[in-house]
N, C-alpha and C positions, 0 to 999 in steps of 0.2 A: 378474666382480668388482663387490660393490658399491661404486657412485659415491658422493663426498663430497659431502654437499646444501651448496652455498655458495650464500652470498645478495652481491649484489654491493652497491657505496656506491649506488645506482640504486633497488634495491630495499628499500633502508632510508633512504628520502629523508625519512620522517618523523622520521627522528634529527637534522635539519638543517633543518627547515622553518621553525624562528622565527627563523631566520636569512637566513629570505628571504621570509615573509609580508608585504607590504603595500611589499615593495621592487622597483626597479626591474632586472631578471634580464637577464645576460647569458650564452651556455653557448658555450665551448670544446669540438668533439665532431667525430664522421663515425662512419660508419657502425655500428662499434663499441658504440658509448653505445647502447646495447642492456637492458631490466632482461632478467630469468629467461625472462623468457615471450615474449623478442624484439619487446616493444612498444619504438620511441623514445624516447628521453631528450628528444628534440627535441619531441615529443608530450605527453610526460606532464608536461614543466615549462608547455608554453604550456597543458596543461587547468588545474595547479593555480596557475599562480604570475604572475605578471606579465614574460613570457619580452619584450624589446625587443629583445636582438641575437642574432645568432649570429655565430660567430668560425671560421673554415676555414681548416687547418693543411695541410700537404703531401698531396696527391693531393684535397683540396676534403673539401667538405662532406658530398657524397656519395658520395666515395672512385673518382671518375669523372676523374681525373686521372694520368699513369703517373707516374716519380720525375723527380723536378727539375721536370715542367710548372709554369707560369707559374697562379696561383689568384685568378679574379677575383672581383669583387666582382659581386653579385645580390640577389635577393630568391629567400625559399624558394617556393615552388609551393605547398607543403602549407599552411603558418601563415601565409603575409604577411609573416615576418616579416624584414629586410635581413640578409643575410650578408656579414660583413666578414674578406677574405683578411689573415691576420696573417702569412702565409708571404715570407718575405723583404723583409718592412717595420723600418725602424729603430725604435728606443726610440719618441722622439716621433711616429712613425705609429701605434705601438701605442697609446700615452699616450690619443691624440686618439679612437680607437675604444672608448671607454669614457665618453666623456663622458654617454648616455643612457642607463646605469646607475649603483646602488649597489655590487650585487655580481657574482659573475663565478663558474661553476659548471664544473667541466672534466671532463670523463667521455670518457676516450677510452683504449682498449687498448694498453698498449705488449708487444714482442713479447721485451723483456728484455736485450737488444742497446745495446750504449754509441752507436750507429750513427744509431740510429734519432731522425728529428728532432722528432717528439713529445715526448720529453725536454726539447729546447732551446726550442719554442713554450710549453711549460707555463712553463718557467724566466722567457721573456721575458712571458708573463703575471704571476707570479711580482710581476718586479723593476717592471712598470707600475703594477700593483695597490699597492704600496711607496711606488711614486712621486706615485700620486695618490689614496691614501687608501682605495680599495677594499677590501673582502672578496675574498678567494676562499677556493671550496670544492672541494675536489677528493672526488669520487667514487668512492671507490678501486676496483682494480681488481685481481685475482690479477695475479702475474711468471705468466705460462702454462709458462716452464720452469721452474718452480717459484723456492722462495726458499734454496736451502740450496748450492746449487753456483756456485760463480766459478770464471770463469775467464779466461786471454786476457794483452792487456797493460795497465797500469796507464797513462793517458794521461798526457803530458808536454802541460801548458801552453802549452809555445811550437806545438804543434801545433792547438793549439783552432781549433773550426770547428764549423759546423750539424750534421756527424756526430760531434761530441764533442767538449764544453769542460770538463768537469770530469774531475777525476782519479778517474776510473773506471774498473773492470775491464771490458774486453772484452764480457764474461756478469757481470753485478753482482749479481744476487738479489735484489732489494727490487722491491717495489709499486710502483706509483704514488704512491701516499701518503706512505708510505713515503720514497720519493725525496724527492717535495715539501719533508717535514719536511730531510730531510739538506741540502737544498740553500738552505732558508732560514736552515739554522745558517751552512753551506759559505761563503753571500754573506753573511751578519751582513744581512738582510733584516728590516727592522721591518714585515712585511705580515702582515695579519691571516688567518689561514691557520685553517683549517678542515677538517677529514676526517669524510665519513661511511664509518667501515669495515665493512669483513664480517664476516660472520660463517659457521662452517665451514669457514675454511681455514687449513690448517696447511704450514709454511714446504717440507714435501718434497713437498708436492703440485703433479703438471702439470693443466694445465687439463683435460685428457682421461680425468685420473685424479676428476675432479669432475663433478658433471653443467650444470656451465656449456655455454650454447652454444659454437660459434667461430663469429664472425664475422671472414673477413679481415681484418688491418689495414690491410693494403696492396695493389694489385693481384697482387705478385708475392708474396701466403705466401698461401699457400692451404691450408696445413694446419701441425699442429703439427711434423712432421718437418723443413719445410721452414725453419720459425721455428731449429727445433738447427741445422741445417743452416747456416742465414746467419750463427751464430758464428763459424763459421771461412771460410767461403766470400765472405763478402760484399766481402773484402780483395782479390778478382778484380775489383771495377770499378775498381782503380786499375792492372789491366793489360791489355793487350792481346788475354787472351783471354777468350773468355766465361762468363759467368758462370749461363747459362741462360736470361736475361730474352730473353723471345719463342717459350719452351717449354714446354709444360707442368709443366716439373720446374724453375723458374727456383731456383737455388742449389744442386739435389741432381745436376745434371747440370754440371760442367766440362768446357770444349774450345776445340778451335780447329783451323782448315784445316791448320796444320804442326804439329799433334801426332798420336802416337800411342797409340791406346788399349789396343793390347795388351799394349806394352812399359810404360805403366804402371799396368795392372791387376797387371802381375806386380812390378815394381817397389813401390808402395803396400803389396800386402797380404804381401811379406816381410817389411815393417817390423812387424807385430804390432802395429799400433794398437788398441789394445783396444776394445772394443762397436763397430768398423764394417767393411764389408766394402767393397772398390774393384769395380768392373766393370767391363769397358769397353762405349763405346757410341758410337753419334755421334745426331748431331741437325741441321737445319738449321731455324734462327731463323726465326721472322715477321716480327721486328723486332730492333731494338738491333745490338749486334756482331755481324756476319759475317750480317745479313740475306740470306736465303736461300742462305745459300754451307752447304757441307755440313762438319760442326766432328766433331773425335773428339777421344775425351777417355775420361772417367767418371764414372761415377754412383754416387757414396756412400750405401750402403745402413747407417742405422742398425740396430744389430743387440739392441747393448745399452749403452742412454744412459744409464745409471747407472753405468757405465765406463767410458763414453767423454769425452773431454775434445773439445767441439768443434773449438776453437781451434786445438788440438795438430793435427786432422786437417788443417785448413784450411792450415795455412802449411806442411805438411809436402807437402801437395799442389802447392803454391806452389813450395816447392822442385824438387821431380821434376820440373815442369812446367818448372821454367827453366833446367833441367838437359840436357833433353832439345830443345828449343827450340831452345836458344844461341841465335846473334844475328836470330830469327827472335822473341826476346822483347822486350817493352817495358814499361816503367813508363809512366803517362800522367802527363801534366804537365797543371795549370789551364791552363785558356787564360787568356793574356795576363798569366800570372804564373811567378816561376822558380819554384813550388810542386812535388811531387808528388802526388795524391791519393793514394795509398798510405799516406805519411806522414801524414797525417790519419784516415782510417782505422784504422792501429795507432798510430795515438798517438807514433808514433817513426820518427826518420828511421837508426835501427842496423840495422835489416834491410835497408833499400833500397841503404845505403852500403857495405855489407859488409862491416860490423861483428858481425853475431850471424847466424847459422844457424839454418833453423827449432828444432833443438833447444837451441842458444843463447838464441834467444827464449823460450821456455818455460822454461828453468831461471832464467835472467835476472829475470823477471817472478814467478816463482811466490812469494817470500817478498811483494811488495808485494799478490799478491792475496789471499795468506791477511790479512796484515794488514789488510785494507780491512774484512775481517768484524768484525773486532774495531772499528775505526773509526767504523761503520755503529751498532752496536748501542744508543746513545740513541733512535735516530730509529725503532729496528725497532718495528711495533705487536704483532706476531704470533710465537706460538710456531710 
C-alpha cells in the first residue's frame, strides 16, 4: 500500500519562525516531538532559535517515567538547557515557569484518547500563556487513529479530572491543533495561539496508513493497536483487574487471578462485536496489578478497525468480566477521597451505579457523540 507523505508542524517550522526569531523559546515536548527524519524538536529549536526552557508533562521529558510517577525538575544532558515538570503543578506554578520566555512551542503526540493527560498539560499551558501574555505555538500533530471516527462517552463536568475535563468523546478525532483551537473557543481564552500544520493528511488517515514514524507516547502503547486498544480498555484501571500494564500487550491483554479465560473467550465472541476477535490467555505481570501472581482473561485481537467501535468492545468486556467475577470484583476508589476512578474515566457515574449497561452506555451516548462532529467543525483545519 502506498503510504501518505505527511510533513508534521516540526517539519514546517519555517511557517512559524518569525514568530519566534530574536524571541526568548520555551518548548512543551518528550519524546514524541520528533520531525520526519526522527531528529529532536528539542534539538532543532536550540540549533535555530533561542530554546531557554523546557517544560516536562506526564512520564518526563524523556518519557523515562511510568503513569502517575512524580516528574522532577533537571537540566537536559544534551542542550544545558533546565527542564521544568508542569505535571501536577497548580495555575501559579505554571504561571511562574514561564517568566524566562516570550513564547512557548508544544510538540507532543497525543494517542486520540479523552484519557490522555497531554490534553490537559497543553490546556493548562493554554490558560497560563492567557494569563501572562505569552504566545503559544502548537506543532500539530496527526490523531494517529485517525480524524473521522468518535466514539465512547461524552464527558459530564462534574466528573472532570487530569484524565478528562472537557466534554469530550471518549475517541474524539481532531489533532492537536485542532484541539488547541476548540479549547480556546471552549474556555473563551484570549491567548495568542498559533498552529503550524501539516501537510498530507487527510482526516481518514491512521498514522500507519502515512509514512510518519511512531514514536511511543507513553511507556505503555507501544504500537498503534494498542493506542485502539486503550479506548475501550483503559476504563480497567479504575478496577480491580488488570489492565496489562507490566506485559508486553499492556491494554490488548485483560485479566485477573479469579477470572476465567475460557468462559469468556466464548462468552465475548458470541456477542458479534464487529472488527474484533476475544482469545483467551493469561499472563503474569512484572509490575502494576497482580505483580507476578498468574491473571487469565483475554486478548482482543483487532481484526477490522474500520468496524470496530473500540469503546463498545471495552465496557462490554467490562461487563462479562463483572459478571463472571461477582463479589470477587471492585471499583477502585481515590485514595483519601469518596471518588471512583472509573467515574472519571468514562465521564459518568451511570455505569458504575447501575444505571446503564454496557449496551445502555453506548446507545445512551451515541447521539452526543455524533453531535460533537458537528460542534468540533469551526476549529477543524483539515479535510
Amino acid at each position: 500500500m502506498q503510504k501518505v507523505h505527511v510533513l508534521s508542524g516540526i517539519d514546517r517550522i519555517d511557517t512559524v519562525s518569525s514568530l519566534l526569531d530574536h524571541k526568548r523559546i520555551g518548548l512543551m515536548t518528550n519524546p514524541t516531538g520528533v520531525s520526519h527524519d526522527l531528529r529532536s524538536t528539542i534539538d532543532i529549536l536550540n540549533e535555530h532559535f533561542h530554546l531557554r526552557a523546557l517544560y516536562a508533562v506526564e512520564h518526563g521529558l524523556r518519557g523515562d517515567e511510568q503513569a502517575g510517577e512524580s516528574v522532577q525538575d533537571q537540566t537536559d544532558a544534551e542542550t544545558g538547557v533546565p527542564v521544568y515538570s508542569t505535571y501536577g503543578k497548580k495555575a501559579a506554578g505554571i504561571d511562574a515557569l514561564l517568566e524566562s520566555v516570550d513564547a512557548v512551542v508544544f510538540d507532543i503526540q497525543d494517542v486520540g484518547a479523552r484519557f490522555y493527560t497531554y490534553l490537559y498539560s497543553l490546556a493548562d499551558m493554554m490558560e497560563a500563556c492567557a494569563r501572562t501574555g505569552r504566545s503559544l505555538i502548537v506543532l500539530d500533530r496527526i490523531n494517529p487513529l485517525g480524524g473521522s471516527i468518535r466514539c465512547g462517552t461524552i464527558l459530564d463536568e462534574h466528573f472532570a479530572s487530569f484524565v478528562g475535563r472537557y466534554a469530550l468523546p471518549t475517541q474524539y478525532g481532531m489533532t492537536i491543533g485542532e484541539y488547541a483551537q476548540y479549547v480556546k473557543a471552549y474556555r473563551h481564552l484570549e491567548v495568542d495561539l498559533h498552529i503550524a500544520g501539516l501537510t498530507g493528511w487527510q482526516r481518514s488517515c491512521r498514522l500507519d496508513e502515512t509514512d510518519l514514524p511512531w514514536v511511543a507516547p507513553s511507556p505503555n502503547c507501544a504500537d498503534l493497536a494498542t493506542a485502539l486498544c486503550y479506548i475501550g480498555t483503559c476504563i480497567f484501571e479504575g478496577t480491580n483487574i488488570s489492565e496489562g500494564r507490566g506485559t508486553t500487550q499492556p491494554f490488548q491483554v485483560i485479566g485477573a487471578p479469579f477470572l476465567d479465560g475460557v468462559g469468556l473467550e466464548r462468552e465475548m465472541n458470541e456477542m458479534g462485536l464487529p472488527g474484533v476477535h476475544f482469545r483467551r490467555t493469561s499472563f503474569r505481570p512484572t509490575f502494576s496489578k497482580y505483580k507476578g501472581e498468574l491473571c487469565h482473561g483475554v486478548q482482543m485481537h483487532v481484526l477490522n478497525r474500520d468496524a470496530m467501535d473500540a469503546f463498545s468492545c471495552g465496557i462490554h468486556l467490562l461487563d462479562a468480566m463483572r459478571r463472571q467475577a461477582g463479589d470477587a470484583f471492585q471499583f477502585l476508589s481515590l485514595p483519601d477521597r469518596d471518588e471512583y476512578f472509573i467515574d472519571h474515566l468514562l465521564g459518568t457515574d451511570l455505569y458504575r451505579c447501575g444505571k446503564l449497561d454496557a449496551d445502555g452506555m453506548v446507545d445512551a451516548f451515541r447521539p452526543g457523540v455524533e453531535n460533537f462532529g458537528q460542534i468540533i467543525r469551526p476549529y477543524l483545519l483539515y479535510e
